[in-house]
N, C-alpha and C positions, 0 to 999 in steps of 0.2 A: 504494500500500500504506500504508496507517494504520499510523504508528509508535504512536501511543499512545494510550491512555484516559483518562479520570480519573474515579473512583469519587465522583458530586456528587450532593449534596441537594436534594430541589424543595422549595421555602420556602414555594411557597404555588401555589394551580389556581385559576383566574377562569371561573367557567360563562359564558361568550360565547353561547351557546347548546345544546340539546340535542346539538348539532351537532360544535360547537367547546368548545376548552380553551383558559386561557393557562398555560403552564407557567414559573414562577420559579425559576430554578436555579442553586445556587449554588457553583461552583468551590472547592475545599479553599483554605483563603488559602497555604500555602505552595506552591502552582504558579503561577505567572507567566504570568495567561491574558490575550491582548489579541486583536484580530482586527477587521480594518478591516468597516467598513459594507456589507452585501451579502454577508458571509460565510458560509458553514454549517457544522453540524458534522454528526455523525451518531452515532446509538447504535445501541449493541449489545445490543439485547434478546433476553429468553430465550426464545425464542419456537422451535416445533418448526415448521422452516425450514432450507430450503439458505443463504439468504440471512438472516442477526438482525440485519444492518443498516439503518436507514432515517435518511437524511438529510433536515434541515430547515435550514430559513433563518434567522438570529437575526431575531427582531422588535426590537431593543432595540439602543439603542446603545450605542457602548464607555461603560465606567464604571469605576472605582477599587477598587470594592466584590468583583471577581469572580462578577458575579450578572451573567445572560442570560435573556432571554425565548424560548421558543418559541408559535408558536399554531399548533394541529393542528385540521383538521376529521377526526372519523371516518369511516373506510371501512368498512362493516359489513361487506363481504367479505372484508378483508385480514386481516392476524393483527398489525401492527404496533401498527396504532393505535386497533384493541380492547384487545389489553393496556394501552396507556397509560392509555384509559380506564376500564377494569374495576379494575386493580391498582396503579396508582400514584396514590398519595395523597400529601397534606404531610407530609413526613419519610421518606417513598419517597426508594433511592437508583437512581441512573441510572450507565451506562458510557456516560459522553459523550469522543466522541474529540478529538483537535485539530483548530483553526478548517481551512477545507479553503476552497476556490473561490479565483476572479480574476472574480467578480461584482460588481464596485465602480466607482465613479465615477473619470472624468478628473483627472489632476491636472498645471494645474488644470482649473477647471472655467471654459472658453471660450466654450462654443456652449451651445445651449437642451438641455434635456435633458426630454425626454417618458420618462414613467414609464406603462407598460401593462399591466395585471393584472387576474387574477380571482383570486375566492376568498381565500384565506391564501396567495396568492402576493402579498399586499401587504405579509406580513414584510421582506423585505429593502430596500423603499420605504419603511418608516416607521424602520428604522434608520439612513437613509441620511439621511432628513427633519430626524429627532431631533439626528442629528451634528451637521447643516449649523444648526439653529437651537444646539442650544448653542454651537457655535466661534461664533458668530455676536452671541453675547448677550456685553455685556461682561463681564472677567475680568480677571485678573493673570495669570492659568494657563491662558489658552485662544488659541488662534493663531486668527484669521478664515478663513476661507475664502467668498472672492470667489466667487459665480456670476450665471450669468443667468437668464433667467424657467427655471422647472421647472413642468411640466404631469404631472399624476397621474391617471390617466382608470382608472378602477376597475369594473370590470363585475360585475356579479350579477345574482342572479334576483328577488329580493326585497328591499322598502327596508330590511328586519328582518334580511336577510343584509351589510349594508355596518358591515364590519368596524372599530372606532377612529373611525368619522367624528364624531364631537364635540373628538375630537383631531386629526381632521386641519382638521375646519372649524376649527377655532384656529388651525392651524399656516397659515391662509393671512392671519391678520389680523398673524402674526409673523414670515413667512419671506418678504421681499420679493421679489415677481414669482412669488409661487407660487398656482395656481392646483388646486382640485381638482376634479376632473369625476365625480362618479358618475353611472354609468348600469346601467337594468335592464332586462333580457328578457322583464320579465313584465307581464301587468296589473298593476298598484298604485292603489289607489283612492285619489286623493290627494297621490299623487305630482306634483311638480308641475317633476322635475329630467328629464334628458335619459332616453329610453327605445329599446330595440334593444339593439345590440353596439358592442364600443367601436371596431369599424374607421373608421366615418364619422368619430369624433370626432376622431382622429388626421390622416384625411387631411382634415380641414378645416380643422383649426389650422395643419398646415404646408403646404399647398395652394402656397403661394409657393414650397417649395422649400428655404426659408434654410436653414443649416447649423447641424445637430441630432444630437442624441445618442440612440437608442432604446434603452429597457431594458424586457425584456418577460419576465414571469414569473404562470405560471398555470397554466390546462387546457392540458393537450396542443395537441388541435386550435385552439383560439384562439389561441397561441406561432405555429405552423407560417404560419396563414393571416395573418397580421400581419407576419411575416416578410417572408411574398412579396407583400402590399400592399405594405410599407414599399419593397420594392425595383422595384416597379415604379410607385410613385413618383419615381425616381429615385436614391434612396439606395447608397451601398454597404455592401454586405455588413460591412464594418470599423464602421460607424457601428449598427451592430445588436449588443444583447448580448440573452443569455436567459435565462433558468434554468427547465429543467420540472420540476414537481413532483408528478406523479401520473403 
């Protein structure tokens, strides 16, 4: 049960595409918003519905400012995330609830950890990214955090649908032992990166076995079948996290 709301302003929408949004949202300063990496919240929109709730994954990591990222793709069937589209603009206010989930990294972080997603299920992958490079950049005001290699295997249908990659192809020349995999389902003329789904990709990087962390977040059916690859490669069930988002 959601104790509470907060009545916040979106500061600014980034057209990602036809498709997608980035929503900038910014927490009143006098509430005391914080919420570890891989967290979500959910709003309560007005929307003529049994259910005006819909939960998203922060894309953004913690920050000082009270300010959070969402990225939404629309569902032209649904009623959630047409309204965000159609009716929320810059200076749109949103009922965004408290941080919610146990979606977050090891601590510490021991073993490799493979990141597996489609779609805007790479939100709570680029917050987790963004932490672990700032703690990481030096500071007066930032504790490290120690990991090992981290593998990011990102699937879509088109090179024009891979979400952030100019920032994540950065975050690999700056986040040492990280690695990012895009791969796509489709033709691509030109494409010259991995093609298919991303289960081969997964079980050929841990093919040996070593001891790994999986965190899986996306479509439905790609979560489920990854799952039960991952465990019949020998994994346990504890070394698998997920979060679905459609």
């Amino acid at each position: 049960m959601i104790s509470k709301y907060y009545h916040c302003q979106v500061i600014n929408i980034i057209d990602e595409s036809d498709l997608v949004k980035r929503f900038i949202i910014k927490v009143p300063n006098e509430v005391p918003f914080t919420f570890i990496p891989g967290q979500f919240i959910m709003l309560n929109l007005p929307i003529e519905s049994k259910y005006t709730n819909r939960s998203y994954s922060i894309a953004s990591p913690p920050s000082n400012d009270n300010t959070f990222e969402l990225v939404i793709v629309i569902n032209p069937a649904g009623l959630g995330t047409p309204y965000l589209f159609r009716n929320i603009k810059v200076g749109s206010y949103l009922e965004v609830s408290e941080v919610l989930g146990k979606f977050h990294l090891p601590n510490p972080i021991d073993i490799d950890l493979c990141f597996i997603c489609t779609g805007t299920g790479i939100a709570p992958f680029r917050s987790m990214l963004l932490d672990i490079y700032t703690r990481n950049t030096p500071h007066k005001y930032t504790r490290n955090t120690p990991h090992k290699n981290i593998f990011l295997i990102f699937g879509n249908r088109y090179e024009k649908d891979i979400l952030y990659r100019k920032e994540m192809e950065g975050l690999t020349e700056k986040i040492q032992g990280f690695k990012f995999i895009p791969v796509l389902s489709r033709d691509n003329i030109g494409w010259n990166g991995r093609n298919g789904y991303v289960h081969p990709i997964y079980e050929e990087l841990f093919s040996d076995k070593r001891p790994a962390q999986f965190y899986i977040c996306g479509w439905t059916d790609m979560l489920h079948e990854a799952r039960q690859r991952i465990e019949t490669m020998g994994y346990d069930k504890k070394n698998i996290k997920f979060e679905i988002y459609d």
